[in-house]
C-alpha positions as CSV (number, residue, x, y, z in Angstrom):
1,X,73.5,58.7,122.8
2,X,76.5,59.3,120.4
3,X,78.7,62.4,121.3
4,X,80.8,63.1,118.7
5,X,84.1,65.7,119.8
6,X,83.7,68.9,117.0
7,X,87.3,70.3,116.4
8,X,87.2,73.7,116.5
9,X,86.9,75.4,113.1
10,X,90.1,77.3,111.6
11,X,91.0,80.3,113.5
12,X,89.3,83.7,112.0
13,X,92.1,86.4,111.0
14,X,91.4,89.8,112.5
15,X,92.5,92.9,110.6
16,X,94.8,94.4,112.5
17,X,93.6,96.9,114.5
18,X,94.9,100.7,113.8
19,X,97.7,101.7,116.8
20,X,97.7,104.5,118.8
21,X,100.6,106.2,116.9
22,X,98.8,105.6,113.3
23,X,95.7,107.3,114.6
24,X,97.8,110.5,116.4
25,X,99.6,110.6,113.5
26,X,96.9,111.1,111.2
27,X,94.8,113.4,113.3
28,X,97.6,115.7,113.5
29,X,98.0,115.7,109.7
30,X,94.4,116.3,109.6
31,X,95.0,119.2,111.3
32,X,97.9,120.9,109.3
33,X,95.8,120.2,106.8
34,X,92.6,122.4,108.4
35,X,95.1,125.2,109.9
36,X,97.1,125.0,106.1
37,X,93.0,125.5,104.9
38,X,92.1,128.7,106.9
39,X,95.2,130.6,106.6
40,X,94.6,130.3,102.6
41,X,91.4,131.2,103.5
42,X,92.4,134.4,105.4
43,X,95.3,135.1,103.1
44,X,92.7,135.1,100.0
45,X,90.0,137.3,102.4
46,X,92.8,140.3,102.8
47,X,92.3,141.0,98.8
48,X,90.8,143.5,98.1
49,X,88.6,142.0,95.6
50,X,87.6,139.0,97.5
51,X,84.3,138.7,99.4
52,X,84.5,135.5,100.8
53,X,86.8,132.9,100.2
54,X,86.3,129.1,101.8
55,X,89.4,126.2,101.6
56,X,89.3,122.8,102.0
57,X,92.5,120.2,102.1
58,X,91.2,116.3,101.6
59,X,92.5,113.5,100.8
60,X,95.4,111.3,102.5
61,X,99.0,112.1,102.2
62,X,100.2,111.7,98.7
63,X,96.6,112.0,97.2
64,X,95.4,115.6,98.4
65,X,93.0,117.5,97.0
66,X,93.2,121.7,97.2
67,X,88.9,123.0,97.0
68,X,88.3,126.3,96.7
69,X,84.8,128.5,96.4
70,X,85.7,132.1,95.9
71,X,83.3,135.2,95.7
72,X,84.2,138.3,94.2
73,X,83.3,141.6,94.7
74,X,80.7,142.8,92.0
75,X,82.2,144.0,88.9
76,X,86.0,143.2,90.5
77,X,88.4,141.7,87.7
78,X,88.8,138.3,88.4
79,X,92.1,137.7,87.2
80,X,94.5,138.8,89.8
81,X,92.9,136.9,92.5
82,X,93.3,133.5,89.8
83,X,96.8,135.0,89.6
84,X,97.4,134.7,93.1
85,X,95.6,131.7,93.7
86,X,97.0,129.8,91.1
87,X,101.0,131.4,91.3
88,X,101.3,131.8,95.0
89,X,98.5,130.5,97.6
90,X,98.5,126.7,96.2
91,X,102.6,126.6,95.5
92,X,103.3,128.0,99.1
93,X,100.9,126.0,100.7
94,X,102.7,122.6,98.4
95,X,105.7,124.1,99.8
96,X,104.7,124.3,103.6
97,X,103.1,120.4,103.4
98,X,105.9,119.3,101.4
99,X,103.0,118.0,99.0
100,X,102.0,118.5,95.7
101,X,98.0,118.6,95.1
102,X,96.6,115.8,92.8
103,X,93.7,118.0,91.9
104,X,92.6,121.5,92.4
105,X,88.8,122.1,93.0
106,X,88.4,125.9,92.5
107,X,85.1,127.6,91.6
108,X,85.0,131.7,91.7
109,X,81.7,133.6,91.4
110,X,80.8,137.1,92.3
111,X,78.5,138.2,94.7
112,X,75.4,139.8,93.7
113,X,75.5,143.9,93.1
114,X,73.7,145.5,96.1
């Protein structure tokens, strides 16, 4: 019976794992981002012409994204609430993250006449 001694192979590299501090760190930013989100949201809401108004923050620090979906009151001009969007929510809430957007996702519609 010939035993022969097998060396064991070459260590397997594990990718390190992500630490406590990375993980807090990044839910918290995740939730800036989500309270940053609703107070846009709630901000738009309080217009006069807006009937709904949803935002989203994604993306990771340095790469975010600003979505919007915006319904209008039927027959409302439009173009404030772009104004405001455009000149004031997405600047202030830049400013507040200390970020700017990469991209800005923004769809407006109206909501149907009753």
């Amino acid at each position: 019976m010939d035993e022969t001694a097998t060396s064991p192979g070459p260590q397997q590299q594990r990718a390190p794992d992500t630490t406590i501090e990375d993980a807090s760190a990044s839910q918290a930013e995740t939730q800036q981002y989500d309270q940053m989100a609703k107070a846009a949201s709630s901000g738009l809401m309080a217009h006069t012409s807006v009937d709904s108004a949803v935002v989203e923050i994604s993306g990771e620090p340095g790469n975010l994204v600003f979505h919007l979906q915006c319904t209008l009151i039927p027959d409302a001009d439009p173009s404030g609430v772009m104004e405001l969007v455009a000149h004031g929510v997405i600047p202030n809430v830049e400013r507040m993250l200390d970020q700017v957007f990469v991209s800005r996702d923004l769809h407006f519609n109206f909501a149907p006449s009753a």
